[in-house]
N, C-alpha and C positions, 0 to 999 in steps of 0.2 A: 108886408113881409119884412123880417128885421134882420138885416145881415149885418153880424158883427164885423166891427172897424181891421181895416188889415194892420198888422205887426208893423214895425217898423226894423226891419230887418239889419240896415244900413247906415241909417242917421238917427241914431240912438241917440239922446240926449245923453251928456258926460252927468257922473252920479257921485257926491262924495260919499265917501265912506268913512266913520271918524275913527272903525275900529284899524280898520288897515295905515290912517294917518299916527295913531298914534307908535305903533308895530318902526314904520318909518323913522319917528322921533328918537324912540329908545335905540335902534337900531344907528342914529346918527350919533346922538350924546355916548355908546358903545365906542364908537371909534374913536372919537375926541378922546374918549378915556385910555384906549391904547395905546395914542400915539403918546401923550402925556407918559401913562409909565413905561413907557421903551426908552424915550428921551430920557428919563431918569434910572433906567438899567432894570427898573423892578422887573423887565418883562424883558426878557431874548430872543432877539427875531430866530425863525426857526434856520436851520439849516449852517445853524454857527459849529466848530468844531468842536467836538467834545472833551470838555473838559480834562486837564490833569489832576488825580487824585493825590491827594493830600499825603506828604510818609508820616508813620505814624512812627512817636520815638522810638518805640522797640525796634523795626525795619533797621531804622539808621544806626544805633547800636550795633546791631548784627550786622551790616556793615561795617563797622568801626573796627567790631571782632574779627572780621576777615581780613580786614586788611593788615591789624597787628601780628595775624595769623603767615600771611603774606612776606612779613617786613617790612611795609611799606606805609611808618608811622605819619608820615606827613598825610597822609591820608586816613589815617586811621582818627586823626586828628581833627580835621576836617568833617568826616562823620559826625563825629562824640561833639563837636561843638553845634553841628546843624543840629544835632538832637538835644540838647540842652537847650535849643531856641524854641524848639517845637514843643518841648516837655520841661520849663524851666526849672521845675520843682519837683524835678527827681533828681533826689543826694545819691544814689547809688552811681547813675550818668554821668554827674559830677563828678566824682570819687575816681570810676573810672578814667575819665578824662583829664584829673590829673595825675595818674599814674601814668599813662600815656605820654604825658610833656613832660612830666619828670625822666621816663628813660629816653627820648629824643634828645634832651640835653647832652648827651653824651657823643651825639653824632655831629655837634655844629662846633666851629671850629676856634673862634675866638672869645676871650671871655667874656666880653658882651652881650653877643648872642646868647652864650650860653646863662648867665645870670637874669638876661631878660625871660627866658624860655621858664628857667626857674619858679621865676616869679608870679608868670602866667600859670604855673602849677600848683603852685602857692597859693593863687585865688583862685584856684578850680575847688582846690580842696577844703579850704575855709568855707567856700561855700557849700558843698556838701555836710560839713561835720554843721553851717549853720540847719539847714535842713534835714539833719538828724541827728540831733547832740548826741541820742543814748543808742547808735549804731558803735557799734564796734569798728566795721571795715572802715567807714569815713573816717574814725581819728587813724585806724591804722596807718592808709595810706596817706593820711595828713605829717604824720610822721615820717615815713619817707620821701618826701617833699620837703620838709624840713632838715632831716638826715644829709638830702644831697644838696641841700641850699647853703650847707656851714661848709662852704669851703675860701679857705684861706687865699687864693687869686680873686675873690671879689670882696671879701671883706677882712676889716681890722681882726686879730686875736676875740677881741672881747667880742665882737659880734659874733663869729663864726661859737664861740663858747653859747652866745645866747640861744643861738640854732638849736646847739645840741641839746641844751635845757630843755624848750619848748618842745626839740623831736622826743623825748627821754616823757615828757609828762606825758604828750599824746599817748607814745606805744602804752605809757602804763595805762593811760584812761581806757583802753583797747581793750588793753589783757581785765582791767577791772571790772567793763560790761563785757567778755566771753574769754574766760580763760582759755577755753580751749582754739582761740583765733590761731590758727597757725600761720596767717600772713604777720598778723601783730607780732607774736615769736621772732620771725624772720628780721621783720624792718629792726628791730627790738634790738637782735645781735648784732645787726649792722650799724646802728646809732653805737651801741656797746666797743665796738672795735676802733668807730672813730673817738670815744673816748679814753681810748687806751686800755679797755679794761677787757682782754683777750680772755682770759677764761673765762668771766663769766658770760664773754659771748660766746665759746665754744657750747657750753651750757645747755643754753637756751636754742643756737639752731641745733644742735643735735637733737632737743625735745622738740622742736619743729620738724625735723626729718621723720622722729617718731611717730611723730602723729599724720604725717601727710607728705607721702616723697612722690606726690604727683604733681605737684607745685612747681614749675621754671623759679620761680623766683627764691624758692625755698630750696635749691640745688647753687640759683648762684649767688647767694646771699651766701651757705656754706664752705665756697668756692673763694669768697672775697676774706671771708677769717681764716682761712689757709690761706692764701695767699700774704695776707699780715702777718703770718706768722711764717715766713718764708717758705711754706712747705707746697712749694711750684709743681709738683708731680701730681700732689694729691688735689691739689686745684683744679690741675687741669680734667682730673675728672670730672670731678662732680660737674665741670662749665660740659663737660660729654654729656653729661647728665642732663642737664638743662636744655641743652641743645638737641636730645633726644624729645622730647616734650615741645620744643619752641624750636624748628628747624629751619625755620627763613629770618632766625630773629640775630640781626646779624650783627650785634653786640656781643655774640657768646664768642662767637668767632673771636672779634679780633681778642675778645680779655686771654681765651683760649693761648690765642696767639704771642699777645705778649710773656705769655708766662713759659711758653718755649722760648722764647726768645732772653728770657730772664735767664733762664735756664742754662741758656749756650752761653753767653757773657761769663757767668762764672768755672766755665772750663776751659784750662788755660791751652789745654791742645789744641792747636787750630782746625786740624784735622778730624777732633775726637766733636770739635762741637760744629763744623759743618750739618751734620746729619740733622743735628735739632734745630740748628736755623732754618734750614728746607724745611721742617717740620712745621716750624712759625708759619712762613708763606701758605705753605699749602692751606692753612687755616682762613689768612688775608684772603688767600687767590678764590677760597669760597665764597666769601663777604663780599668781592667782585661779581663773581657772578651771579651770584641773590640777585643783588643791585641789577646786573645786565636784563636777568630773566622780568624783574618786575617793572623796570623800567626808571628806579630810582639812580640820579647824579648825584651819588656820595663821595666825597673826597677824601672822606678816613681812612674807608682800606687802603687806597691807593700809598697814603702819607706811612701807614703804617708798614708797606713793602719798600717802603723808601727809607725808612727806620731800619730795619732789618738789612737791607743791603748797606746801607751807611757804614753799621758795623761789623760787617765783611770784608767791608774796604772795597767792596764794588760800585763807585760813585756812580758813573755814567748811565748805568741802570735804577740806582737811588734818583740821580736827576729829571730820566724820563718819568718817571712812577708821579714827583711833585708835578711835573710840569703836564700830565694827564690832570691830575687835580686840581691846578690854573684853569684850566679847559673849564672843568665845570662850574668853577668859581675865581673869575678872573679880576675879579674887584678883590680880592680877598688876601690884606696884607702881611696875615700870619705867613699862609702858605709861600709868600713869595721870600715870608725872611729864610721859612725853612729850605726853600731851593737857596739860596744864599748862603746858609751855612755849609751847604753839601758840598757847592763848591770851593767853599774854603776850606773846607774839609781836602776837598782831593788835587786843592794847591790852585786853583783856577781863581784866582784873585783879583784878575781883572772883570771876569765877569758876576763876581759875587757881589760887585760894588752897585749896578744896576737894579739887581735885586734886595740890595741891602737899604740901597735908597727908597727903595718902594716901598719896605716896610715898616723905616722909623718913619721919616718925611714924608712921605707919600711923593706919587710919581702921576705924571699922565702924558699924551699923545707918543711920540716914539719909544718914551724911556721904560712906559710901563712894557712896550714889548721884549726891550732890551730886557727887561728885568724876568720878562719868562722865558728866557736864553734864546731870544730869535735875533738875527740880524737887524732886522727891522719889521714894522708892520706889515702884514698882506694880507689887505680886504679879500681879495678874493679867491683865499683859505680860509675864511673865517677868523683870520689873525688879526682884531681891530683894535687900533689905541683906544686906552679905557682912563678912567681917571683912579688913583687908588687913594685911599683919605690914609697913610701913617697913623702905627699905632704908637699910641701913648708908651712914656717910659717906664717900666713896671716890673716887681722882681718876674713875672713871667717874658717880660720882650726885653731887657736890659741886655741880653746876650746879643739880640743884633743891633742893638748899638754899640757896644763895646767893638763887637766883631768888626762894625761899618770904620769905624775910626782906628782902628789897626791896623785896616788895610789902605786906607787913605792915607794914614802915615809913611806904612812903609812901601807906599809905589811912589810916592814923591820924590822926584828929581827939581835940580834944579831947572831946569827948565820945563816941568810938568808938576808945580808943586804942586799940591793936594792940601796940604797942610794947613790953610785959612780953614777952608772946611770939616778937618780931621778933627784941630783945636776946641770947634765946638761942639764937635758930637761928643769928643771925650771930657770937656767941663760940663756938658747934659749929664754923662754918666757920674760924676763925681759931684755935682749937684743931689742926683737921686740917689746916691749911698747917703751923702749930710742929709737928706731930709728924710728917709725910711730906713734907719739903721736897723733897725727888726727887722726887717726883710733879707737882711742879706748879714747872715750871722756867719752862715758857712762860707760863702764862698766870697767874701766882702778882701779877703786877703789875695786871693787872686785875682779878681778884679781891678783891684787897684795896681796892682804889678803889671798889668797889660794898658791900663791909664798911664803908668808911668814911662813904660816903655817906649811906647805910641808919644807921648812927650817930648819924650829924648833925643827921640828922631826929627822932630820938627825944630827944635829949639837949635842940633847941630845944624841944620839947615838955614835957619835965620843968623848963624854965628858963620855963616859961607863956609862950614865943612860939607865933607860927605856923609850922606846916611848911613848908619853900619849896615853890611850885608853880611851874610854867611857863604854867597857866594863871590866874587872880585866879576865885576860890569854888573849883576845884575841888583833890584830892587831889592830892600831888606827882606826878608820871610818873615809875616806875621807872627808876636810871639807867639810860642807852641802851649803858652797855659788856656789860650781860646781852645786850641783843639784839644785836649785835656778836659775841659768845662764838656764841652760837645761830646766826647766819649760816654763820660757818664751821663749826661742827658738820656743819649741814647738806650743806655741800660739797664733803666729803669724798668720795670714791668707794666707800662703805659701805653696803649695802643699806636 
């Protein structure tokens, strides 16, 4: 009988398998492979955050747009240059961008700033008109960048002429590929005005109005040739105009503003021209609030309510207005000359001397707080000593030197003399008349009559007399041709 062997149920002999070893293999040299490309990033372990999407230039553009829309060009700025990173080789983005820095220009405060700012607009726009020589808009507003870069506080006559050359060929390159550019027109008459050549800038924006009066800039380009042509009424419209279109853009304002304010100066009734300097503020006190709503620290409007009260003869509210725009820029040693003048303006002569310091020679730990009318420092008011770098001697800051050494003169006593230091701020000033005689064509004879002045009083004081005064015990009164110079300053139609 044959009975088959039993199973082995239990103690199975172990069996390889080559198909299963290989399965193993690949499955090993698999991981090897992934830990390799994770270590080198090709691969992302799962569960990582997901990614931020990329803006694309148009996004940031339309940003840029909002925010010019806004007011709030330092950001509009900031846009237009992330999107020229992102999309370097769009002239259009360019173009924009430097139309953009070219009207910022006008909100920073010293000429520095503002020629640097310039210049950044200047290469915004060269390089657009590089990346589309045969566009129209690129030379246009290459032209207006060039228009507001010829000005006479940053460079010589002959430069400021080359400016206008080079804005004068663009707008025509403009008008030559698209006659009908109505911004070309626009920039076009405003180069034309700085040439002096008033009608035929009327000309040309009125054919720009004809062709396109939905334009900001082609209301205040209009706006600016009336205005050259003194006719301050009809300016102020069109800046309505402009400002109806562009309603946070808060340049219309104050131009608006100074031209009431142009306005009131040549009316001699006191009374009769109150009404139009309120009218001026109310302009400024908009430009404030823009600023509050968006969040922007401008110091312009503030300077320019401080302008405005100056020549009302209401100082002590002129004073707050600058010493608000310390606040937001407390390094900043134009602003401190102009609190300086204010108070020399309204006789405060001792305190105009802290601020007058700050802004030929620069000032830092107590003096600079001196110089924004505090007692002294208080950290904790936010009132901290700051260091401020003095501006250079120049027909635009020559007033507060002059002004510094008038008043150093005439508070000199003998036993409080001033005069070592008077002596040289007024051979600074009489230095820079001998060496810029162009610059000071006009007022080079008043100038030196307050040099001379300022002199006289230090020399009787070295000869042990007494200082002339106007009044018997007290300090001389600085001559009245500073505050005469400062009048007219003020009267200008300049924001």
């Amino acid at each position: 009988m044959n009975i088959a062997p039993r199973r082995r149920l239990f103690n199975r002999k172990p069996q390889s398998n080559i198909y299963r070893m290989f399965v193993w293999v690949l499955m090993l040299l698999g991981g090897v492979w992934m830990l390799q490309q994770m270590d080198q990033g090709e691969i992302q372990p799962l569960f990582l955050p997901t990614p931020t999407p990329t803006r694309t230039g148009t996004s940031l553009t339309l940003e840029g747009d909002a925010h010019f829309t806004a007011g709030n060009l330092d950001a509009a700025i900031q846009a237009y240059q992330e999107a020229v990173r992102v999309d370097p080789n769009n002239a259009q983005t360019w173009a924009k961008l430097a139309r953009i820095q070219t009207y910022s220009s006008a909100f920073l405060i010293t000429n520095d700033d503002k020629k640097a700012r310039l210049l950044e607009a200047l290469a915004s726009a060269d390089k657009a008109v590089e990346l589309a020589p045969d566009d129209s808009i690129t030379h246009a507003i290459r032209a207006f960048a060039l228009d507001w870069s010829a000005n006479s506080n940053f460079y010589s006559t002959q430069e400021v002429q080359d400016f206008l050359r080079r804005a004068e060929e663009s707008a025509l390159r403009a008008l030559q590929l698209d006659s009908s550019n109505t911004l070309a027109l626009a920039y076009y008459a405003e180069i034309l005005v700085d040439q002096q050549k008033w009608d035929q800038a009327e000309l040309n924006i009125r054919q720009a109005v004809a062709q396109d009066d939905s334009l900001m800039d082609v209301h205040r380009v209009y706006a600016a040739v009336l205005e050259s042509l003194g006719q301050y009424n009809l300016a102020i419209t069109e800046y309505d105009k402009a400002i109806a279109i562009e309603p946070n853009f808060t340049f219309l304002y104050l131009r608006a503003g100074a031209n009431y304010r142009a306005l009131a100066f040549d009316i001699q009734n006191p009374q009769a021209a109150r009404p139009v300097y309120e009218k001026s503020l109310e302009y400024f006190d908009k430009a404030v609030r823009i600023n509050e709503q968006i969040g922007v620290q401008d110091p312009t409007p503030h300077l320019s309510i401080a302008r405005t009260y100056s020549q009302l003869g209401e100082f002590f509210i002129a004073a707050r207005n600058v010493q608000t725009a310390l606040e937001y820029q407390p390094t900043n040693a134009d602003i401190y000359g102009q609190l300086g003048i204010i108070y020399f303006r309204s006789r405060n002569y001792e305190g105009s001397i802290f601020s007058l310091k700050c802004a030929t020679y620069g000032c830092s730990g107590e003096d600079s707080c001196k110089g924004r009318g505090l007692e002294r420092c208080f950290p904790d008011l936010n009132e901290n000593p700051v260091d401020v770098s003095g501006l250079a001697i120049s027909p635009n800051t020559i007033v507060y030197y002059y002004t510094y050494g008038s008043v150093l003169s005439a508070l000199s006593r003998p036993r409080d003399n001033k005069c070592g230091e008077a002596v040289e701020v007024l051979s600074d000033v009489r230095a820079e008349l001998n060496t810029n005689p162009d610059g000071y064509l006009d007022s080079r004879e008043t100038i030196v009559s307050i040099v001379q002045a300022g002199e006289a009083i230090c020399r009787s004081l070295a000869e042990g007399g007494a200082p002339a005064s106007n009044v018997p015990g007290e300090a001389a009164t600085p001559t009245p041709g500073a505050r005469d110079v400062m009048s007219e300053l003020t009267a200008t139609p300049t924001p």
